[in-house]
VEXDREN-2710 file (C-alpha; in Angstrom, 1 decimal):
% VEXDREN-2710
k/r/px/py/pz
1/UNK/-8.5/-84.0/59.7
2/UNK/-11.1/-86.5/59.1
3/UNK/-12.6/-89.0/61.3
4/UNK/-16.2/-88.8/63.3
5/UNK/-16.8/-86.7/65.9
6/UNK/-17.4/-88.1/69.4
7/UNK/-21.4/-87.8/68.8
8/UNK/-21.3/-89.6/65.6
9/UNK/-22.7/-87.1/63.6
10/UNK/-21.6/-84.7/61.0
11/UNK/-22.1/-81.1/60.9
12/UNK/-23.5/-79.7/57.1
13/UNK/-22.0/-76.6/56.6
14/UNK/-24.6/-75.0/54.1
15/UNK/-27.9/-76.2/55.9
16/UNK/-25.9/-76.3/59.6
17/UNK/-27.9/-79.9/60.9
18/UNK/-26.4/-82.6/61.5
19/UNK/-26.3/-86.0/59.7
20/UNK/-24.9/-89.7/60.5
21/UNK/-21.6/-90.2/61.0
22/UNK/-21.1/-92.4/58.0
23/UNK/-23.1/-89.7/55.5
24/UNK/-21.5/-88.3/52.7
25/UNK/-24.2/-86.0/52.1
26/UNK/-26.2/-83.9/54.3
27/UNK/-29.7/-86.3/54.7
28/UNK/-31.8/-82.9/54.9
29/UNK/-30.0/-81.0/52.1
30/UNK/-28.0/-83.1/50.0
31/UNK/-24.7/-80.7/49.9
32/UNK/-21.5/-82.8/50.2
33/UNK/-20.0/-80.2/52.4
34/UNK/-20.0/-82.0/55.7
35/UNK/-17.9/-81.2/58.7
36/UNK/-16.2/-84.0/60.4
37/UNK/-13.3/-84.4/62.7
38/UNK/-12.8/-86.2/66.2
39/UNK/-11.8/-82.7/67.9
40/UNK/-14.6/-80.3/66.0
41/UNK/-16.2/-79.4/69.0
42/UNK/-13.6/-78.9/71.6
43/UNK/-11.3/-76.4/69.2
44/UNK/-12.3/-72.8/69.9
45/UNK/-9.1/-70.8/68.2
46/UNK/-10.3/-69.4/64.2
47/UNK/-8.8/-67.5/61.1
48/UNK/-11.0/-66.3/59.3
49/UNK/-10.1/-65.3/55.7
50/UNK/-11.5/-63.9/53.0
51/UNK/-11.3/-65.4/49.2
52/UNK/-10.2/-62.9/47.1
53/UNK/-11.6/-60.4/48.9
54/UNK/-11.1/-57.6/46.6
55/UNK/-12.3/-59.4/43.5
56/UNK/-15.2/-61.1/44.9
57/UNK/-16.7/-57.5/46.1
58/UNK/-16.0/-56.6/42.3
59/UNK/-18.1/-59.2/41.2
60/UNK/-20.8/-59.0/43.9
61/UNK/-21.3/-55.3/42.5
62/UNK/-21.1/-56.1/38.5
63/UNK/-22.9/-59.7/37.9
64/UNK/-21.5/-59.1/34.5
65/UNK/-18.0/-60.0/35.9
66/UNK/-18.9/-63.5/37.5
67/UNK/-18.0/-65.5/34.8
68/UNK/-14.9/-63.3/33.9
69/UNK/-11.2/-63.4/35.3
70/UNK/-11.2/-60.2/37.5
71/UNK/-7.3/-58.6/38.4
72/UNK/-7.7/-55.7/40.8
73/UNK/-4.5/-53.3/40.4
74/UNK/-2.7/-50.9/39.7
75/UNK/-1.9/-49.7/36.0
76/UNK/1.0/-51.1/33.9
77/UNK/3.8/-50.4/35.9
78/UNK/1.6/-51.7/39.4
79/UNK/1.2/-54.9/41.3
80/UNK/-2.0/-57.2/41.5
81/UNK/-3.6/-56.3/44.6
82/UNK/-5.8/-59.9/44.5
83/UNK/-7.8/-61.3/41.7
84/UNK/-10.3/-63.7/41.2
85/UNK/-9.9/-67.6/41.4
86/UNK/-11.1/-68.1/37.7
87/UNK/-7.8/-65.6/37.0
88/UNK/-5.6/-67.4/39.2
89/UNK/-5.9/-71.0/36.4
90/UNK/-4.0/-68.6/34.5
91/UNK/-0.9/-68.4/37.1
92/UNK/-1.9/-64.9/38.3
93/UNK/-1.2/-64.2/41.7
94/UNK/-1.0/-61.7/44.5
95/UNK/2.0/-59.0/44.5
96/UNK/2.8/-60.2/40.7
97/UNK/3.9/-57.4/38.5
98/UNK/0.3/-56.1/36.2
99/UNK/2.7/-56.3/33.2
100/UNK/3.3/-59.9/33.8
101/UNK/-0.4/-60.7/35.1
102/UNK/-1.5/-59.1/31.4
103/UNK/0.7/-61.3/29.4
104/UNK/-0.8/-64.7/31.6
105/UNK/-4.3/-63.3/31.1
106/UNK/-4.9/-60.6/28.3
107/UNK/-8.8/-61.4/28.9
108/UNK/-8.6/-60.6/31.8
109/UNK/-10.9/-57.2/33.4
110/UNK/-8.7/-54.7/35.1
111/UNK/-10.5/-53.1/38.0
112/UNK/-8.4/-50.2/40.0
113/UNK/-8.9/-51.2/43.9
114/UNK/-12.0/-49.2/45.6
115/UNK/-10.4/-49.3/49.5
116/UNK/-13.3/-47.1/50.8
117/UNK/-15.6/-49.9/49.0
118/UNK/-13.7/-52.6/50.7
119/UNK/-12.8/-51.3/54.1
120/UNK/-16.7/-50.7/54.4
121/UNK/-17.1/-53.9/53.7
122/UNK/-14.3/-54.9/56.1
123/UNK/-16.3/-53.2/58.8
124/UNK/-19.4/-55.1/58.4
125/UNK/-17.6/-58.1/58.8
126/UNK/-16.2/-56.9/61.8
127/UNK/-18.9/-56.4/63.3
128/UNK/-20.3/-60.0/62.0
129/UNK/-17.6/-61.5/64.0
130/UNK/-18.2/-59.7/67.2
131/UNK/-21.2/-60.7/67.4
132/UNK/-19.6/-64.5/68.2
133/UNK/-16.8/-63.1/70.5
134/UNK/-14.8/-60.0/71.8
135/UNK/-11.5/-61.6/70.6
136/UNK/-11.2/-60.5/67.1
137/UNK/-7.7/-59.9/66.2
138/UNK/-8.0/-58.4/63.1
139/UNK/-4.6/-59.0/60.8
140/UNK/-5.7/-57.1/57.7
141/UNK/-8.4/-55.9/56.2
142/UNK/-9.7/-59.2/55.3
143/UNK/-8.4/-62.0/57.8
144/UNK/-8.6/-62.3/61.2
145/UNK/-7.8/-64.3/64.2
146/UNK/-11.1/-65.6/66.5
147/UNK/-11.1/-66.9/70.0
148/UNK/-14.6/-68.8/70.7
149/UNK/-13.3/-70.0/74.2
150/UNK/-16.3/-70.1/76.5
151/UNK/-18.6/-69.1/74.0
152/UNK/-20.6/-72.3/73.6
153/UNK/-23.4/-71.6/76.3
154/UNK/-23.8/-68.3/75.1
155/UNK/-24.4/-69.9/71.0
156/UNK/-25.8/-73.0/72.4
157/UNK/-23.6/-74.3/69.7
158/UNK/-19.4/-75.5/69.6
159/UNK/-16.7/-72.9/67.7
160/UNK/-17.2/-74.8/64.8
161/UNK/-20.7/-74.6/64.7
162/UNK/-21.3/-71.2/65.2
163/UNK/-18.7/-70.4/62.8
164/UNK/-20.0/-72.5/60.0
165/UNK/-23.4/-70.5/60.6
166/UNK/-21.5/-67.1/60.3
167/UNK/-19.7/-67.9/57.3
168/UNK/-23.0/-68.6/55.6
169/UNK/-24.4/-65.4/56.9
170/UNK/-21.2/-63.1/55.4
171/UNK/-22.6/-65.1/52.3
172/UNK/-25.8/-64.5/52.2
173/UNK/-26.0/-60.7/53.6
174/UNK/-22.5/-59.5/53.0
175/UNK/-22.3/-61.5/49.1
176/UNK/-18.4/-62.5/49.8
177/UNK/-16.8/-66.3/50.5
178/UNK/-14.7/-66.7/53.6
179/UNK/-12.4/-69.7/54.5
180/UNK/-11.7/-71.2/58.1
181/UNK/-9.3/-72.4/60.2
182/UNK/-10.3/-74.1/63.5
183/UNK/-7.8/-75.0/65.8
184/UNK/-6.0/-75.2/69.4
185/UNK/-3.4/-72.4/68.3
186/UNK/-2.8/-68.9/66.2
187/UNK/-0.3/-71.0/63.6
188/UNK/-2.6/-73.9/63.1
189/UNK/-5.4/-72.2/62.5
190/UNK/-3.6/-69.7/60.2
191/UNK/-2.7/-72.5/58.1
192/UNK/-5.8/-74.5/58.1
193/UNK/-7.6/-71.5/56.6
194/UNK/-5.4/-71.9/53.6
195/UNK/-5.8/-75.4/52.8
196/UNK/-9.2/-75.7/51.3
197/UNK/-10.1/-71.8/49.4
198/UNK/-12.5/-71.2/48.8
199/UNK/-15.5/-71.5/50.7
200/UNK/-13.1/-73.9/53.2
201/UNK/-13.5/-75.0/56.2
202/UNK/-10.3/-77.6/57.8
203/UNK/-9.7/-78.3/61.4
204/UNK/-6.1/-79.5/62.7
205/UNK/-6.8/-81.2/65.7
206/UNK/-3.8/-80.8/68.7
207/UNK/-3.8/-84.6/68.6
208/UNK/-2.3/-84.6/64.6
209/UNK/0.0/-81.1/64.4
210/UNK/3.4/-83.1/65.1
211/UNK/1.8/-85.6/62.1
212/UNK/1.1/-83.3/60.2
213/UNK/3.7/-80.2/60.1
214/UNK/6.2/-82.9/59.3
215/UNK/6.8/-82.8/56.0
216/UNK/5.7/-79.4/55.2
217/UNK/8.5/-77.0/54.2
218/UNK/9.8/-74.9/56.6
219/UNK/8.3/-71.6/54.9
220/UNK/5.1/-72.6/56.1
221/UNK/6.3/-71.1/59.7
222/UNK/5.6/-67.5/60.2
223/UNK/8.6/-65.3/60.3
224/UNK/10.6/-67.9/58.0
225/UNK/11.4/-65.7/54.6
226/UNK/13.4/-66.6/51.9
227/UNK/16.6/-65.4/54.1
228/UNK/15.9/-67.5/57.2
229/UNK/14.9/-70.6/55.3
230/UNK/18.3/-70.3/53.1
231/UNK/19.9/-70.5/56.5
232/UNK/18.3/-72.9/57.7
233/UNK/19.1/-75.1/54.9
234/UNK/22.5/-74.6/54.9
235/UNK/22.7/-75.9/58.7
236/UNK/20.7/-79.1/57.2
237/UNK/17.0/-78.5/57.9
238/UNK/14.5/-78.5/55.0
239/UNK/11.8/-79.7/56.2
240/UNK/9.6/-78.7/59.9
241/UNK/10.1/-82.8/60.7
242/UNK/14.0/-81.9/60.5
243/UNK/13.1/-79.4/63.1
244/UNK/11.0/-81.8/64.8
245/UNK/14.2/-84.5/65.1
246/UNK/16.8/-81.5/66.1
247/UNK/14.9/-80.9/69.2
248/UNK/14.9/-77.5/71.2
249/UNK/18.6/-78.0/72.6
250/UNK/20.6/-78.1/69.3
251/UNK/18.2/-75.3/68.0
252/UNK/19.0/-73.5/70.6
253/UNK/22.5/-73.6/70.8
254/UNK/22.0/-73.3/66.9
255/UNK/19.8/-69.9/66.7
256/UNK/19.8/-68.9/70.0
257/UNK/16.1/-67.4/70.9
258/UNK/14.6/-68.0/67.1
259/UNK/15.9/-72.0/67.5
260/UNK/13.4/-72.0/70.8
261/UNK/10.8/-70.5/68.8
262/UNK/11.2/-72.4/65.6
263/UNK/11.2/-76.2/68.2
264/UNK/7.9/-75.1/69.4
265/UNK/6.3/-74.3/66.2
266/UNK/7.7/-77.1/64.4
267/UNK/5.8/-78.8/67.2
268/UNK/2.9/-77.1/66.5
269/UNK/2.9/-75.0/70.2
270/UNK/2.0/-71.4/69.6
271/UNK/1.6/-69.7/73.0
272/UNK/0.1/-66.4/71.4
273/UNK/-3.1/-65.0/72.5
274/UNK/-5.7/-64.0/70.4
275/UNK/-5.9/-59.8/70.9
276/UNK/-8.6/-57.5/70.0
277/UNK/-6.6/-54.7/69.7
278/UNK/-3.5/-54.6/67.5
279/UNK/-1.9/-51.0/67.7
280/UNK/-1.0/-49.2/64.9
281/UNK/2.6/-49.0/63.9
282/UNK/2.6/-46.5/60.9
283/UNK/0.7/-44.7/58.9
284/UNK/1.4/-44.6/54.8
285/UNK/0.7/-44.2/51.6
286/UNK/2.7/-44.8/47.9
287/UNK/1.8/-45.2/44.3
288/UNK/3.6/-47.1/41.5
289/UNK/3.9/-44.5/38.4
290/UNK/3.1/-45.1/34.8
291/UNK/6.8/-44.5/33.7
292/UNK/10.1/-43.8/35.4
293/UNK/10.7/-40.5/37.0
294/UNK/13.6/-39.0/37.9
295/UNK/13.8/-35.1/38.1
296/UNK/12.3/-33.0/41.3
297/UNK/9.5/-31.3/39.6
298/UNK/7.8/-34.5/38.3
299/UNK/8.2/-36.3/41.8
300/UNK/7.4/-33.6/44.4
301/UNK/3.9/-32.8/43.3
302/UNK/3.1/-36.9/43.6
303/UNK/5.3/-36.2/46.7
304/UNK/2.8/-33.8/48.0
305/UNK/-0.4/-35.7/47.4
306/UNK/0.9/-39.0/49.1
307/UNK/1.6/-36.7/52.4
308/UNK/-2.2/-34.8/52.1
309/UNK/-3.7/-39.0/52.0
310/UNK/-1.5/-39.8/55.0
311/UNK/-2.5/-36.3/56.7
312/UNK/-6.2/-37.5/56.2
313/UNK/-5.8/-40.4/57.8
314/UNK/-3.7/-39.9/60.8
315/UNK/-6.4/-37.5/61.3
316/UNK/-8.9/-39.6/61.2
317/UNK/-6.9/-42.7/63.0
318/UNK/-6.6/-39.4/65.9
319/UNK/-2.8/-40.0/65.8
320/UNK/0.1/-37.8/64.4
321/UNK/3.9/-39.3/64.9
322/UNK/7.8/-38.0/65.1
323/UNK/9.4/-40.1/62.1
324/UNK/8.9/-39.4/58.9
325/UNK/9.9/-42.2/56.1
326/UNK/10.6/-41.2/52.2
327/UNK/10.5/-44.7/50.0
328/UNK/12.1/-45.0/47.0
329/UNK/12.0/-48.2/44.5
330/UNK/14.0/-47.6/41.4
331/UNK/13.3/-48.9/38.3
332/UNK/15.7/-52.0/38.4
333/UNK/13.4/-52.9/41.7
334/UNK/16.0/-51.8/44.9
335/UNK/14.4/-50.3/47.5
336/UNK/15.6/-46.9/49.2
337/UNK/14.3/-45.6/53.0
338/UNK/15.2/-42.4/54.3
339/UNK/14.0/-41.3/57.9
340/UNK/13.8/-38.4/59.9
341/UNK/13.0/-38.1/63.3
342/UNK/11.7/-34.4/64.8
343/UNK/11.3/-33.7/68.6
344/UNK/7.3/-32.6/68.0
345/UNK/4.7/-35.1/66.1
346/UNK/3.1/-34.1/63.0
347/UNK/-0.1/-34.6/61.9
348/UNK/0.0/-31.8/59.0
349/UNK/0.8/-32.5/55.1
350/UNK/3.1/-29.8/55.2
351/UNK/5.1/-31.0/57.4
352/UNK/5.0/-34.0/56.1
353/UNK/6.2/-32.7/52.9
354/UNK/8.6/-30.2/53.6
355/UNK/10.6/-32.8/55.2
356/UNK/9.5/-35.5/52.6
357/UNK/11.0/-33.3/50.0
358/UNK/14.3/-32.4/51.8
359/UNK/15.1/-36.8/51.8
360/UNK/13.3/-36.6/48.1
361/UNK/16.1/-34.1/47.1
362/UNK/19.4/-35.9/48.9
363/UNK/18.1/-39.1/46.7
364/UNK/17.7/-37.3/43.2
365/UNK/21.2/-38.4/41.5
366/UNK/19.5/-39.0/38.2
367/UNK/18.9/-42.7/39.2
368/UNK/14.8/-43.8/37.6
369/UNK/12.6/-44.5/40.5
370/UNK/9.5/-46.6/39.5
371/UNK/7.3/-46.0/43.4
372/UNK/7.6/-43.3/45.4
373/UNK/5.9/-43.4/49.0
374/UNK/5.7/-41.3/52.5
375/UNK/5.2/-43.1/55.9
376/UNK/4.7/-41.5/59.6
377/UNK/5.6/-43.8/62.4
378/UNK/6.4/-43.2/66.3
379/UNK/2.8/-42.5/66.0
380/UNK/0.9/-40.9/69.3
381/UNK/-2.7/-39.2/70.0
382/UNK/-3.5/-36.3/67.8
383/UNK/-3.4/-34.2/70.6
384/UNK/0.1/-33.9/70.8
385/UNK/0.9/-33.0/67.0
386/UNK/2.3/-29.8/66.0
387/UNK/2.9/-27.8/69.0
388/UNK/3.0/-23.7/69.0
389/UNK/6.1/-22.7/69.6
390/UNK/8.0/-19.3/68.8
391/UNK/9.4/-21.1/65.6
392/UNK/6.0/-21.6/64.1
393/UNK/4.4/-18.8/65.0
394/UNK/1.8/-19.1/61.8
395/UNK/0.8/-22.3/62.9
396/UNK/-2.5/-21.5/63.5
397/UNK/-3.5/-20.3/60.6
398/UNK/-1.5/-23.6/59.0
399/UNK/-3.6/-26.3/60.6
400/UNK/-7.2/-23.7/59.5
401/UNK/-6.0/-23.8/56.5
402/UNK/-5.2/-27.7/56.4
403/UNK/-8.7/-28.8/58.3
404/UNK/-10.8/-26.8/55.8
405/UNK/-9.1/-28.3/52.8
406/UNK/-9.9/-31.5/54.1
407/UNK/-13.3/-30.5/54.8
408/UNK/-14.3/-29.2/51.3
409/UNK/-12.7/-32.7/49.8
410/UNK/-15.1/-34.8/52.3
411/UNK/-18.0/-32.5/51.1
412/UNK/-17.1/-32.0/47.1
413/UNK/-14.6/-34.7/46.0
414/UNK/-11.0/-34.8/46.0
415/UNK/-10.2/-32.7/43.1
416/UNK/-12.8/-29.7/44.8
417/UNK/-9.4/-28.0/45.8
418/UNK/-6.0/-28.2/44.3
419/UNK/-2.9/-26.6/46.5
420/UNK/-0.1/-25.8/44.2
421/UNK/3.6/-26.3/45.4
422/UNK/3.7/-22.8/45.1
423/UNK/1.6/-22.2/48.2
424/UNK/3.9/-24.3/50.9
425/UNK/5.7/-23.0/53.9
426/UNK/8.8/-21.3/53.3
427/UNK/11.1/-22.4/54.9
428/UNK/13.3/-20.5/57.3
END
């Protein structure tokens, strides 16, 4: 990952000329923040990923904040959706429970997450990236995968060159940091994004992945959890190099399909395109509540809200799907699914709930659940939810009365109409 490139000249990532091989600062700005490597300008596979996405909007919009350790999250009882870098020297991170992220940084600001805010931003990124090439694999709402093969006569620039000059414009018009990864392959690049946040940019050439995955643990492989690492480990590997020595036979005859997976990667070979379409699997929505809750009538009217957000967006995704999933987390932190599959998609909250509510009620044995959440999967077009039929015969008047709900809320706010549990279907 360092060396000079085959011009001899280094690429400056803030002013985008170039400079002297041997120059440890730009000679036309000065910045230090110099792009070298012997394979920069024949690697043409990126990630892309935001730093701190969530926060850094936050501070973008407040200048108040930009000197402050920013948590964005979800109440006491939530989980830190991402914070700021100045709140992660405090040992805050990701996923961490807010009561714990509180007691490493009682200074810290508390912001609940604005996804409208972010996913808008999220689009104009997008659209950002496009603009280089039509592969853009997006993985989340801020990282995605890039494929700049071919591209060069059409930038009159390398990958790496055109994507130092769109990082700097996400800076300056969009106000957020992004990091790259620039390499020959999906996993490479993935983890080259990582190395150097924020503002990074660090290439891993095809000539140094066996050199360097060697001694990195084996959770740096995708798909390698806590589980599969455990049994790994047990067989003897801890390490990717121990992967490396075993060779594809023995992992093989070890792990079957995942050992010929595993050789490859540990090899650095990842024979997965770059997509522009990734098709929606589900469709969901849960919340973390202040206290325990246990009893029917405190749950099902949360019950009923989650179903009316995932209603909104199917609709507005154009898809409605067959399986409908009630999660449960109880307070000591185990998880509970329940699923129900129905010959005709739904695309309707009270669908969604009268069936949400029937797995709600098997599940009420006086056990304290801390999250509650409702999920649609076996998703298809929107055409094909809720079909008339003799057993439904109102219907009709059911999706009316849905579509203009939704429509008052888009024009008024949320809280514009309220639909008491009093006012669902009966059931037959």
């Amino acid at each position: 990952m360092s060396g000079s490139t085959p011009d001899g000249r280094v690429l400056c990532r803030d002013c985008l000329n170039f400079s002297a091989a041997l120059a440890q600062r730009c000679e036309h700005c000065g910045s230090p923040r110099l792009l070298r490597h012997p394979e920069r300008d024949t690697l043409s596979v990126a990630h892309i990923d935001c730093d701190a996405f969530y926060a850094t909007i936050e501070k973008r919009d407040n200048r108040e904040l930009m000197n402050k350790p920013v948590i964005v999250g979800g109440g006491i009882r939530g989980v830190v959706s991402t914070c700021c870098y100045i709140a992660r020297t405090f040992g805050v991170r990701s996923a961490m429970p807010m009561f714990k992220a509180r007691q490493l940084c009682p200074d810290a600001v508390i912001i609940k997450p604005d996804m409208a805010k972010y996913a808008a931003v999220s689009r104009q990124m997008r659209t950002m990236m496009e603009t280089l090439t039509p592969l853009v694999e997006p993985v989340s709402i801020d990282e995605a995968f890039l494929d700049l093969s071919g591209t060069e006569a059409l930038h009159g620039a390398s990958a790496a060159h055109a994507l130092a000059r769109l990082a700097r414009v996400i800076e300056d018009e969009l106000g957020i940091t992004v990091s790259i990864g620039l390499s020959d392959c999906k996993f490479l690049a993935k983890i080259a994004s990582d190395m150097q946040k924020p503002r990074g940019f660090t290439i891993i050439g095809r000539a140094e992945a066996v050199g360097f995955l060697r001694a990195k643990p084996l959770g740096l492989i995708f798909g390698v959890g806590a589980v599969t690492q455990a049994r790994l480990e047990k067989a003897g590997y801890r390490l990717i190099g121990d992967l490396q020595d075993a060779g594809p036979a023995r992992l093989v005859a070890q792990f079957g399909d995942e050992g010929q997976r595993l050789a490859r990667l540990a090899l650095g070979d990842d024979k997965r395109r770059v997509t522009p379409f990734r098709e929606t699997k589900s469709v969901s929505a849960e919340t973390t509540f202040a206290q325990d809750l246990s009893r029917l009538e405190e749950l099902e009217p949360i019950l009923l809200r989650l179903c009316e957000r995932v209603a909104l967006r199917l609709r507005r995704a154009d898809l409605c799907g067959g399986t409908i999933t009630l999660k449960l987390k109880t307070a000591r932190f185990a998880s509970r699914t329940r699923a129900l599959s129905q010959a005709d998609p739904t695309a309707l909250s009270t669908r969604l709930f009268a069936i949400g509510r029937d797995l709600l009620k098997a599940e009420l044995d006086g056990t304290p659940f801390r999250l509650i959440g409702i999920g649609v999967s076996n998703l298809q077009k929107l055409e094909a939810a809720d079909p008339q039929t003799l057993l439904n015969p109102n219907l009709a008047r059911e999706k009316a009365t849905e579509l203009a709900v939704m429509q008052l809320r888009a024009k008024f706010g949320d809280e514009a109409v309220s639909r008491g549990l009093a006012f669902r279907p009966k059931k037959k």
